[in-house]
N, C-alpha and C positions, 0 to 999 in steps of 0.2 A: 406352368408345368402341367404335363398332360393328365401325369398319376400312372397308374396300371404297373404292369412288367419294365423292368430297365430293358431296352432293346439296343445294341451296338449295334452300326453298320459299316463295316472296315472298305476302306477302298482304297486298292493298291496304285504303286506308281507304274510309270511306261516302263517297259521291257520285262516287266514279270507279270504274275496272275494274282489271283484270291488266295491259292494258296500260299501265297509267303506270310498270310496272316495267323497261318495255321497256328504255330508254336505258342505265337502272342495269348490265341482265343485259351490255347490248352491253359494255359497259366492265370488264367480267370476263374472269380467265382462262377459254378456250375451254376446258380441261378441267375447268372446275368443270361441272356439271350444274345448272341453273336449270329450276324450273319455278313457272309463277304462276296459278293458278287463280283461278274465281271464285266470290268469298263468297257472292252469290246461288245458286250453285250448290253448295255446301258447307253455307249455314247454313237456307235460304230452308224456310219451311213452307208445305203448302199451301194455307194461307189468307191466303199471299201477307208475310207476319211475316221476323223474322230470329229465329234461334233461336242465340245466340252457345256456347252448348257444345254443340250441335249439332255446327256450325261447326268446334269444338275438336275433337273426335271425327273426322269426317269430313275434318283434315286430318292427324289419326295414324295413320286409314285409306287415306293417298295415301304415306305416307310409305314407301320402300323401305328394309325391314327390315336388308336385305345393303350398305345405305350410309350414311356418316356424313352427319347430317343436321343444316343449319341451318335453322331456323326465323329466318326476317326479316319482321317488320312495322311497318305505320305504321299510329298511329289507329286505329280498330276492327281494323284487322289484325293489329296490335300486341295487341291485348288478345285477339284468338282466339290468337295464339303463345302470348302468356301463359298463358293456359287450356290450351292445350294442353300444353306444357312439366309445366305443374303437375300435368296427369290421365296423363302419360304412364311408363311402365314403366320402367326401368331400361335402358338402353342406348337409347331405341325414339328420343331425340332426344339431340343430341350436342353445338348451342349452339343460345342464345335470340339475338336482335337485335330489340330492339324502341325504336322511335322514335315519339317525340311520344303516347306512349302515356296513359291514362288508369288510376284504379285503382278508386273509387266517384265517378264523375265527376260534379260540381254537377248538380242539374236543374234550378234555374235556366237553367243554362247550354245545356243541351241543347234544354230549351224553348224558349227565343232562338232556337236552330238549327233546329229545326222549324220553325219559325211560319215562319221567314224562310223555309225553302224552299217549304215548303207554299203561299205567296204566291206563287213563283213559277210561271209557266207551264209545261208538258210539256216547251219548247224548250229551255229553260235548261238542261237535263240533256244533250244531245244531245252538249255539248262533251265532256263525262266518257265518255260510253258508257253511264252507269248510268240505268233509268227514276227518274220522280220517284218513284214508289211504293217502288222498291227502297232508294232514299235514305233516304226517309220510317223506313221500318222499321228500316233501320241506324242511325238515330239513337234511335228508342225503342229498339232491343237496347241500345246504347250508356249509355242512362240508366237502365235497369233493371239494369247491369250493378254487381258487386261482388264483383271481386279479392282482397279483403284477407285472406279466411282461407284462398286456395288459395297465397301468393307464399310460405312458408315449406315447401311442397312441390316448390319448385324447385331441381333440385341441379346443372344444367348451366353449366358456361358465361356468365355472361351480360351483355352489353350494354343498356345503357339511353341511350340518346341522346334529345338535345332542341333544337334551333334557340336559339339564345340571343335572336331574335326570338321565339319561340312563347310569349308570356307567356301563355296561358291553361294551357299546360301544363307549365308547370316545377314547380310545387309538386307535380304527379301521379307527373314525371317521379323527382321525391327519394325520393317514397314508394314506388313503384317499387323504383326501386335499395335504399333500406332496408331493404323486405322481403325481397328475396332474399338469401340468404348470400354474398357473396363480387363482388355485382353490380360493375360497372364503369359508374358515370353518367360522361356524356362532355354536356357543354353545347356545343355546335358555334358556333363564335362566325360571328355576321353570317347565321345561315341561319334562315329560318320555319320555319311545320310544312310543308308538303309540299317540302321540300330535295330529296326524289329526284327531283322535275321538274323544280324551279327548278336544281336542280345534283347531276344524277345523278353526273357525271364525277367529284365529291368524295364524293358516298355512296358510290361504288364504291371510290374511295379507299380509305375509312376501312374497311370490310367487309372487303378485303384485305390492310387491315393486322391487323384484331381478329380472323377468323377463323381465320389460323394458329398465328398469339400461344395464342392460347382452347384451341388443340386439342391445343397443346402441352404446356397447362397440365393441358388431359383433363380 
């Protein structure tokens, strides 16, 4: 454990921004330290692409060294934490939190998601903040992606949460937890996948409860 300042660093899923973490941060102790960047800026290439251990990298590069560090995400954010936790050094992160996360995610499934946004108009992104291109790419990062031989390189801490509505993602969520050593799956009864919108004021909840528990445990 690092010591210093507790420092969060929230990272959102494809088709929304940093700010969907907003609500969550507000509903936090004031002396934790929250910061929520954005994946397009973290993973984005410049022929417009996601590059998901890019991403991983460039958020062990934001991470202050002189503070103990959680890593929290959801959906593709969830799997840059992942990736990141697993390429990271020894002390350099202090807990994982990853929700509604995926591990070699169907591409069936991902395909679905594409097509469907890809039909939709520029507008439809407008609600999110994220362009449709930037979406577009977060979902092929998303399906090209494959976890399974970094989760046994994770030694921190770790939560694994999943909406007990989120059925597309619970059998990811178990694989998940399985691979890591010592993981904590938590099934969140009555909540989908994006529960930090629909009900920040309980994911903030449960963060403050896992996060001291976790740290205690070191």
């Amino acid at each position: 454990m690092t010591g210093g300042m507790l420092e969060l660093i929230f990272l959102h899923g494809a088709g929304e921004t940093a700010s969907a973490w907003d609500e969550v941060i507000a509903s936090l102790p004031e002396d934790w330290t929250c910061r929520a960047p954005e994946l397009a800026q973290l993973g984005g290439t410049e022929s417009g692409g996601f590059d998901l251990e890019a991403a991983a990298q460039s958020v062990l590069g934001i991470a202050d060294p002189d503070a103990t560090t959680v890593l929290c995400g959801l959906s593709l954010g969830a799997m840059t934490a992942t990736a990141a936790a697993a390429a990271a050094r020894p002390a350099e992160i202090d807990v994982l939190v990853a929700s509604g996360a995926q591990v070699r995610p169907p591409k069936w499934m991902m395909r679905v998601q594409w097509h469907i946004s890809a039909r939709l108009p520029d507008s439809a992104f407008t609600g999110y903040g994220s362009t449709k291109a930037e979406t577009l790419a977060m979902y092929e990062a998303v399906e090209a992606a494959d976890l399974r031989d970094s989760l046994g390189d994770i030694t921190v801490p770790t939560a694994v949460w999943c909406g007990s509505r989120d059925i597309a993602n619970k059998p990811a969520s178990r694989q998940l937890a399985a691979g890591i050593d010592g993981a904590e799956l938590r099934i969140v009864s009555g909540m989908g996948h994006d529960w930090h919108r629909s009900h920040p004021h309980a994911f903030a909840a449960h963060l403050r409860e896992f996060i001291p528990a976790a740290l205690r445990r070191g």
